[in-house]
TORLOTOR-591852 format. One record per residue: residue number from 1; chain; z, y, x of N, C-alpha, C, CB in turn. Coordinates in pm, 1 decimal, decimal comma, always signed. Glycine has a CB too. Layout:
! TORLOTOR-591852
NUM  A  Z  Y  X  Z  Y  X  Z  Y  X  Z  Y  X .
...
END
This chain:
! TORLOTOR-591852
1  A  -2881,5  -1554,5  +3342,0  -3002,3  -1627,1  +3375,1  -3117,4  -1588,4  +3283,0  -2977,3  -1776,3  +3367,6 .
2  A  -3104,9  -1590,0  +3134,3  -3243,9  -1562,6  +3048,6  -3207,3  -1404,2  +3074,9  -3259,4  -1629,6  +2851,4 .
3  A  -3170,7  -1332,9  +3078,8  -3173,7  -1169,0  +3121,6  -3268,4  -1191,2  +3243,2  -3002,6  -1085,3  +3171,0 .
4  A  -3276,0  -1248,2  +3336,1  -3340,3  -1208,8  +3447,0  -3469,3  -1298,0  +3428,6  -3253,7  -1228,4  +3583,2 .
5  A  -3449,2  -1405,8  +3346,0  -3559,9  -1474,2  +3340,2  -3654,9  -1335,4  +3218,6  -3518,1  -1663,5  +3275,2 .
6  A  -3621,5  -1290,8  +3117,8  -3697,5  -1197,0  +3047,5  -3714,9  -1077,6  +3098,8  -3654,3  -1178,3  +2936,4 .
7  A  -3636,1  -985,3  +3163,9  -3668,2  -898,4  +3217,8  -3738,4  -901,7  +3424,8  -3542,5  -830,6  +3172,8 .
8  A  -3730,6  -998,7  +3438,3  -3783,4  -1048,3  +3557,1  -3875,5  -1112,9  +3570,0  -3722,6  -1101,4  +3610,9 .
9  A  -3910,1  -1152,4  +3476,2  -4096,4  -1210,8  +3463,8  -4171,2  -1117,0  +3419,2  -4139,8  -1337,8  +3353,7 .
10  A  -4172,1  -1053,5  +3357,2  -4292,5  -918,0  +3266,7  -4273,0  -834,5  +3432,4  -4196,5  -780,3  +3051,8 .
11  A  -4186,6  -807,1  +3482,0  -4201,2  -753,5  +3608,2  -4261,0  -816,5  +3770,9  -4080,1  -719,1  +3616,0 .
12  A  -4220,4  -909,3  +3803,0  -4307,4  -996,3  +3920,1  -4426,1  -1005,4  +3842,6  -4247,3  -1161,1  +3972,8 .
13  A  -4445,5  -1037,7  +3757,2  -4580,6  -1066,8  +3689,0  -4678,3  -961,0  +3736,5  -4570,7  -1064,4  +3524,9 .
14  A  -4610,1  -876,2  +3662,9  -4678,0  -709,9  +3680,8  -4713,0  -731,8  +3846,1  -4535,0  -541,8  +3644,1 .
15  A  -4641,1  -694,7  +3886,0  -4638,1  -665,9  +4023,3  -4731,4  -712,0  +4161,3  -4526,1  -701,7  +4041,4 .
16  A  -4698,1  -881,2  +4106,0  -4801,2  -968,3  +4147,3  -4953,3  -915,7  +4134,6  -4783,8  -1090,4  +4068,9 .
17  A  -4981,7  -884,9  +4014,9  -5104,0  -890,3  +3940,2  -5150,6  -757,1  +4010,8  -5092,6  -894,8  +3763,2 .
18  A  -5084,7  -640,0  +4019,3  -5094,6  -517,5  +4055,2  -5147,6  -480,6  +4199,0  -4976,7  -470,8  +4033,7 .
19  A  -5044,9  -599,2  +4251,7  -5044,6  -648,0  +4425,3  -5201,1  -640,4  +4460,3  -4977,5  -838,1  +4460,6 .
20  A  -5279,3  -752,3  +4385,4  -5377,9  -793,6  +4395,9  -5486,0  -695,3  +4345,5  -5369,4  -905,9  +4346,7 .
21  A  -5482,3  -655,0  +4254,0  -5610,5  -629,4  +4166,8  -5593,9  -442,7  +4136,2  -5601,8  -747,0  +3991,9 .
22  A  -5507,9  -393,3  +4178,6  -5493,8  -267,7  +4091,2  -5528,9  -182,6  +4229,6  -5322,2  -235,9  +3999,5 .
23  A  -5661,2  -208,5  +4285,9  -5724,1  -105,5  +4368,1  -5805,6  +20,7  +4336,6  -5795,1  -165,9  +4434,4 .
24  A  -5799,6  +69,0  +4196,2  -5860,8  +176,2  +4165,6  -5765,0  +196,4  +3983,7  -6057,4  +144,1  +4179,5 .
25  A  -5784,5  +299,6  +3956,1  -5750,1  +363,3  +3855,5  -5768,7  +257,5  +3732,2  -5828,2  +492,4  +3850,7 .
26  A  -5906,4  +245,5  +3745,3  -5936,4  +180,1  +3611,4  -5871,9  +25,7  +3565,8  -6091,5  +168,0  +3611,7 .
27  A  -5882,0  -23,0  +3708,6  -5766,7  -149,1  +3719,6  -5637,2  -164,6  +3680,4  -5741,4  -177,6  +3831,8 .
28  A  -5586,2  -46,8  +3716,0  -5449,2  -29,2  +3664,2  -5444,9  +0,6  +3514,3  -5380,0  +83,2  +3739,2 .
29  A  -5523,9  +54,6  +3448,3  -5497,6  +106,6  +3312,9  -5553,0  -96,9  +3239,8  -5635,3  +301,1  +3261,3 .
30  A  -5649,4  -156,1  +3316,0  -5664,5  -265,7  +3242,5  -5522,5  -339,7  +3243,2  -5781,9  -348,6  +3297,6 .
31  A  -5433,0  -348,0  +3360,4  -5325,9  -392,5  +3375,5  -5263,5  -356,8  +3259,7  -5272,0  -359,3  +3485,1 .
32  A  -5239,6  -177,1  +3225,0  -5150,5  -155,9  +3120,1  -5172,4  -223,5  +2973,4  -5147,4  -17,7  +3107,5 .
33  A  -5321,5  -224,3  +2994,4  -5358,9  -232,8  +2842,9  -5339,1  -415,5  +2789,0  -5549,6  -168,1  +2826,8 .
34  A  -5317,1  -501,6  +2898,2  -5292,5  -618,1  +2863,4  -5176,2  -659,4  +2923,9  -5390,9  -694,3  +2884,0 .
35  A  -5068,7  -564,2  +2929,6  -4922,8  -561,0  +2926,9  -4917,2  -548,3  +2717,4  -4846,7  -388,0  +3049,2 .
36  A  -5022,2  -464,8  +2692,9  -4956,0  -398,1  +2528,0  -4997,1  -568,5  +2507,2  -5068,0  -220,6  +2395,7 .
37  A  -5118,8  -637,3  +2508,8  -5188,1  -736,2  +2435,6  -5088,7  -813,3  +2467,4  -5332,4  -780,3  +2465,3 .
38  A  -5004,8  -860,3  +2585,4  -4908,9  -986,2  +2579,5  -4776,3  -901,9  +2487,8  -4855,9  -1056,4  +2770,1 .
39  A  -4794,2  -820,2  +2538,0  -4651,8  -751,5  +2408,8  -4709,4  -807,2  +2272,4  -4636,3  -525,9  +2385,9 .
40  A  -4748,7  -800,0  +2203,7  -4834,0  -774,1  +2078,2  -4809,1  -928,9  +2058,5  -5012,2  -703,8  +2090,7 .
41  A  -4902,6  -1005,1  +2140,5  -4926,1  -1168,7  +2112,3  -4769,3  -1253,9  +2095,7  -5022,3  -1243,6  +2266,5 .
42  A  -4645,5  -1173,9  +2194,9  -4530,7  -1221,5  +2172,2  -4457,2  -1181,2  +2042,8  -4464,0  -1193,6  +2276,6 .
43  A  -4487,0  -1088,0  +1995,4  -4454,3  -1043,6  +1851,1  -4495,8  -1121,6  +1770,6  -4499,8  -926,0  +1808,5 .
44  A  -4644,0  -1181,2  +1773,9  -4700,3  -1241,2  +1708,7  -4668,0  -1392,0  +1634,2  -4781,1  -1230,5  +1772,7 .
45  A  -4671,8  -1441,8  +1808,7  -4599,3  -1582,3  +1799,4  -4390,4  -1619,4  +1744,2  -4627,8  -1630,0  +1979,2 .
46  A  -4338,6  -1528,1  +1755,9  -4209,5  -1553,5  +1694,2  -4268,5  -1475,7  +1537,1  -4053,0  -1470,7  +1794,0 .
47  A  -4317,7  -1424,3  +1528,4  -4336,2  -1393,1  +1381,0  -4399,9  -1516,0  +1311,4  -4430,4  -1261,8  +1359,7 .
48  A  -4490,8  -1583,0  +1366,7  -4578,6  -1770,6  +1308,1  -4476,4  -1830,0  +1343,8  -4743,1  -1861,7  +1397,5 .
49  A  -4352,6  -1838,4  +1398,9  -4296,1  -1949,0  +1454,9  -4163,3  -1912,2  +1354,6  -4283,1  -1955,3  +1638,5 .
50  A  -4128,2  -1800,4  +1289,3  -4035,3  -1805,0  +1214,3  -4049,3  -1865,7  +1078,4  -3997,8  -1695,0  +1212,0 .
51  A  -3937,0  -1900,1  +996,0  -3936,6  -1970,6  +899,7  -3952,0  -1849,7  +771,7  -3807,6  -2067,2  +908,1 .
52  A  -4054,3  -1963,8  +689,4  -4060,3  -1879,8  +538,0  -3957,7  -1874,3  +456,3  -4154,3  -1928,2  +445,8 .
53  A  -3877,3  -1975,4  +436,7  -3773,3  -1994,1  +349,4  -3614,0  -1940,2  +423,9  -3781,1  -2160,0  +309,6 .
54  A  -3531,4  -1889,4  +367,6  -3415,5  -1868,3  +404,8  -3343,1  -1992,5  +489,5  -3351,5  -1830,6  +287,4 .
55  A  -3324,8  -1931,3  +617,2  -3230,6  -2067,8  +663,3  -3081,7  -2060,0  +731,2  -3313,6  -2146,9  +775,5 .
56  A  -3008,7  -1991,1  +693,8  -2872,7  -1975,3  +680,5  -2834,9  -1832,2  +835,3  -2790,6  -2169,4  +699,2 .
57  A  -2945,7  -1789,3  +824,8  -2915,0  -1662,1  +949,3  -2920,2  -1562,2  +896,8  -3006,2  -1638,3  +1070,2 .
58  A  -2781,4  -1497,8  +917,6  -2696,8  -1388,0  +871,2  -2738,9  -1223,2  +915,3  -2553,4  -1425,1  +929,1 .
59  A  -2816,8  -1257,9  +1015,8  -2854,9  -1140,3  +1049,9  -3028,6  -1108,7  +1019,7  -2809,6  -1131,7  +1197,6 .
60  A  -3105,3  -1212,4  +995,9  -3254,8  -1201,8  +976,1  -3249,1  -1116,1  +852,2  -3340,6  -1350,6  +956,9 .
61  A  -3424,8  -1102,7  +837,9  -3420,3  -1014,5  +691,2  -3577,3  -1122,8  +684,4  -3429,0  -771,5  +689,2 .
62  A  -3604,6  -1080,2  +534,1  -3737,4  -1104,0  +483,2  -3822,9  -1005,8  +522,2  -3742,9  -1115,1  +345,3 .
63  A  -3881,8  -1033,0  +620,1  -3993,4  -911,5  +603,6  -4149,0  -954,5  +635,0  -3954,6  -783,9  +715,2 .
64  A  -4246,7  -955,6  +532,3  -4378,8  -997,2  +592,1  -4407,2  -1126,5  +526,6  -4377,6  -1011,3  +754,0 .
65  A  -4301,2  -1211,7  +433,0  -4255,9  -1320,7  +415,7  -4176,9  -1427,0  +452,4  -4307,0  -1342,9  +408,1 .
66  A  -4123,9  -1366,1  +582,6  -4055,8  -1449,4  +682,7  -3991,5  -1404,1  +747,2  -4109,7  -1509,3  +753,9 .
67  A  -3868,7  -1517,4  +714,6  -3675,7  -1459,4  +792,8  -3704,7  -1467,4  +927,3  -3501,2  -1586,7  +765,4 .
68  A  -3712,0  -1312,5  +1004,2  -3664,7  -1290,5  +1094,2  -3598,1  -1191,5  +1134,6  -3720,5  -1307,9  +1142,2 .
69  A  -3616,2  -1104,2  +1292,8  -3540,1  -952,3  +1312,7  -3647,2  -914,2  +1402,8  -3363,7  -938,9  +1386,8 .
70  A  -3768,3  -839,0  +1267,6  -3838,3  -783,0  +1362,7  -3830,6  -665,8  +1471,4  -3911,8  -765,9  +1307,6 .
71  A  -3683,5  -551,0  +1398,6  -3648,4  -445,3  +1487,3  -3608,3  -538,0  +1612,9  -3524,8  -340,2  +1426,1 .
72  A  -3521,3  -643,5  +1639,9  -3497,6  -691,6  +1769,1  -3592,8  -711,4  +1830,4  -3434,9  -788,4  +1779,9 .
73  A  -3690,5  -811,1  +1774,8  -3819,7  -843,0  +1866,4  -3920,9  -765,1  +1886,6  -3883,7  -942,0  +1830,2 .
74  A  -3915,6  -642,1  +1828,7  -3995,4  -515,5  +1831,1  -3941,7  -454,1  +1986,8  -3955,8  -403,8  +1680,2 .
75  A  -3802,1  -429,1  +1977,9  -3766,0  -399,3  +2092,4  -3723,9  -484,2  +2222,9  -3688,8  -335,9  +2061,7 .
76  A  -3719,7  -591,4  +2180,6  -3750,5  -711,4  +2296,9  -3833,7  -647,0  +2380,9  -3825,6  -855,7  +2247,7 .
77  A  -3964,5  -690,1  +2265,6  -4126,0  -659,5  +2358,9  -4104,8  -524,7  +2433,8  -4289,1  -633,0  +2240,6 .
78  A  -4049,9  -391,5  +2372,9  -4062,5  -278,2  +2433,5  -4009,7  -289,8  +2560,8  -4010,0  -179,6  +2365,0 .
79  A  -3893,4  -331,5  +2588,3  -3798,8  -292,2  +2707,9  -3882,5  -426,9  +2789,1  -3587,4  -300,2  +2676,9 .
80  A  -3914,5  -557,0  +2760,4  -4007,4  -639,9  +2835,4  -4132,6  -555,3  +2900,0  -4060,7  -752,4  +2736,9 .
81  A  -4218,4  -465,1  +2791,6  -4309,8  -350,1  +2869,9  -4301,3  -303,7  +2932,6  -4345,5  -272,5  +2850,1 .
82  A  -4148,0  -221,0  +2905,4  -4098,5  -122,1  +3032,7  -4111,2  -213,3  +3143,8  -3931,8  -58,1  +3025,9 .
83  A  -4030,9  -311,3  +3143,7  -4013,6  -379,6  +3328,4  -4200,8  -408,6  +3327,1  -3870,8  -604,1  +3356,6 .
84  A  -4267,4  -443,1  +3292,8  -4426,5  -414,8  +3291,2  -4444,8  -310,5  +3374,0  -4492,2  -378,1  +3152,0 .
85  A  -4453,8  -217,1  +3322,2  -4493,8  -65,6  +3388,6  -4430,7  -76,7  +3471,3  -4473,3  +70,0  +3328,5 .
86  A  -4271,7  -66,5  +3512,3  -4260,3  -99,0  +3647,6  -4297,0  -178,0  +3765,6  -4193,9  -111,5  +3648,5 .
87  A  -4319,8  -289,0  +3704,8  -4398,6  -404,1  +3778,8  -4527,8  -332,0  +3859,3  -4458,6  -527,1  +3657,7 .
88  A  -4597,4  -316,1  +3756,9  -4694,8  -198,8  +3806,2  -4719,5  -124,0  +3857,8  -4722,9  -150,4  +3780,7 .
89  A  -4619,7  -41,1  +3860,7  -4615,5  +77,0  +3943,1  -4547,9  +18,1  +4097,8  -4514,9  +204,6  +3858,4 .
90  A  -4497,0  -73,9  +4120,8  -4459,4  -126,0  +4223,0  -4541,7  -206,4  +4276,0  -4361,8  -172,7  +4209,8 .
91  A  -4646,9  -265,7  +4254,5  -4750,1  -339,0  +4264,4  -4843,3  -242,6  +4320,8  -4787,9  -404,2  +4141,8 .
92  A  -4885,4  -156,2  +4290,3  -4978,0  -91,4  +4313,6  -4924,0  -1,8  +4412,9  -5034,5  -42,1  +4204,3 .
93  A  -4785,1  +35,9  +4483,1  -4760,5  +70,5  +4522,6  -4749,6  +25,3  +4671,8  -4711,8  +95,8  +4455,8 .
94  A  -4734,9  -87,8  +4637,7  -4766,0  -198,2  +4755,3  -4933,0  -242,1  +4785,3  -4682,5  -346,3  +4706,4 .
95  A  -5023,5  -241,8  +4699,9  -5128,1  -276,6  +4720,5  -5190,7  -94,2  +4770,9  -5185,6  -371,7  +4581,1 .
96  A  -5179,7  +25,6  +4778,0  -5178,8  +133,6  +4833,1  -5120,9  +113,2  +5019,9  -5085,5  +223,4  +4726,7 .
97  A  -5008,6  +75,6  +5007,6  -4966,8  +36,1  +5116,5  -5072,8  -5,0  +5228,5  -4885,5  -58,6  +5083,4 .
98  A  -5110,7  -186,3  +5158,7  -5162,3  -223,0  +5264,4  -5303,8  -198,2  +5272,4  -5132,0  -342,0  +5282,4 .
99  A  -5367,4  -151,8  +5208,5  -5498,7  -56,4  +5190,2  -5468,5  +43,2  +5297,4  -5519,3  +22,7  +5028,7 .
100  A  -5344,6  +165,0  +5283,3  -5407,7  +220,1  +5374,3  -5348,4  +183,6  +5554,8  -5398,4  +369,1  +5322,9 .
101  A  -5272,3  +55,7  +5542,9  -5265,6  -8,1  +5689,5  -5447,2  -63,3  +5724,7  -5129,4  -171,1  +5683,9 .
102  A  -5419,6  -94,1  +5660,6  -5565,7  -199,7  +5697,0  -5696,9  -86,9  +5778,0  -5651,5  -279,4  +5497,0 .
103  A  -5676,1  +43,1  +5667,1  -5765,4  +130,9  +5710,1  -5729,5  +169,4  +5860,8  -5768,1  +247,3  +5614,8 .
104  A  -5597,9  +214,2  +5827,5  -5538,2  +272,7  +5978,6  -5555,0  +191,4  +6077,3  -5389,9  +300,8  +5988,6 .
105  A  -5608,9  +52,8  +6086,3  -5577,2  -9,4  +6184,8  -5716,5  -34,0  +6214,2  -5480,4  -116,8  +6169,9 .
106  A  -5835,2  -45,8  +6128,3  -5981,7  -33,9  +6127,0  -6028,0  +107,7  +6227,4  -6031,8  -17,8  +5954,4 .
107  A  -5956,3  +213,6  +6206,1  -6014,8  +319,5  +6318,7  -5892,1  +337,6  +6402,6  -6074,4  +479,0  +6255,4 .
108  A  -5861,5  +221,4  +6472,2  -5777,0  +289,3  +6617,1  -5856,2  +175,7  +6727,9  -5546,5  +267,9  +6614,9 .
109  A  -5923,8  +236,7  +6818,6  -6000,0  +189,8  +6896,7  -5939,4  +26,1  +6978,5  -6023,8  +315,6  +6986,2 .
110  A  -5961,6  -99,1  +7018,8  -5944,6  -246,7  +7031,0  -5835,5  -204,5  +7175,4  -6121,2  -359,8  +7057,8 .
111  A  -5762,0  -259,9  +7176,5  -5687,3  -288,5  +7268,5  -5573,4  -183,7  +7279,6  -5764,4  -305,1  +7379,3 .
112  A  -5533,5  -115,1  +7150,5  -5430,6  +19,5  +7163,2  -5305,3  -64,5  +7026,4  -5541,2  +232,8  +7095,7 .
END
């Protein structure tokens, strides 16, 4: 369930968003670039939300001042990106789609 809930939200998300809005080039790269900013902001927030003082977890380290595992949540965020970019690329793949139905169906003369 949280596997699909983490790797299945950064992706519908994407996708959704892509669906809608990623009708030209530049759209899509804004998409990418605030895939990095929610990456980044989720790093952020378990890094403020971890504890300063040692609290009996065997696997955290001190780093920054505060027990956590930033290599895990470093790569959390990454492989969460990846399903991003896919999201994306499937999004836009679909919003291509019905762009060019819509066109195709704009020049075929009324009643065919």
């Amino acid at each position: 369930m949280w596997t699909l809930l983490w790797l299945g939200g950064p992706f519908l998300v994407a996708a959704v968003l892509a669906a809608a809005l990623a009708c030209s080039w530049l759209r899509a790269y804004v998409l990418l670039g605030l895939g990095i900013v929610i990456g980044a902001g989720f790093v952020l927030a378990v890094y403020l939300h971890a504890p300063t003082h040692y609290n009996g977890c065997e696997d955290c380290e001190q780093s920054f001042g505060r027990w956590w595992e930033p290599a895990f949540i470093v790569t959390l965020a990454g492989i969460g990106y990846f399903f991003w970019l896919l999201g994306i690329g499937v999004g836009a793949f679909v919003n291509l789609l019905v762009r060019s139905a819509r066109e195709g169906d704009a020049g075929r003369p009324p009643g065919h």
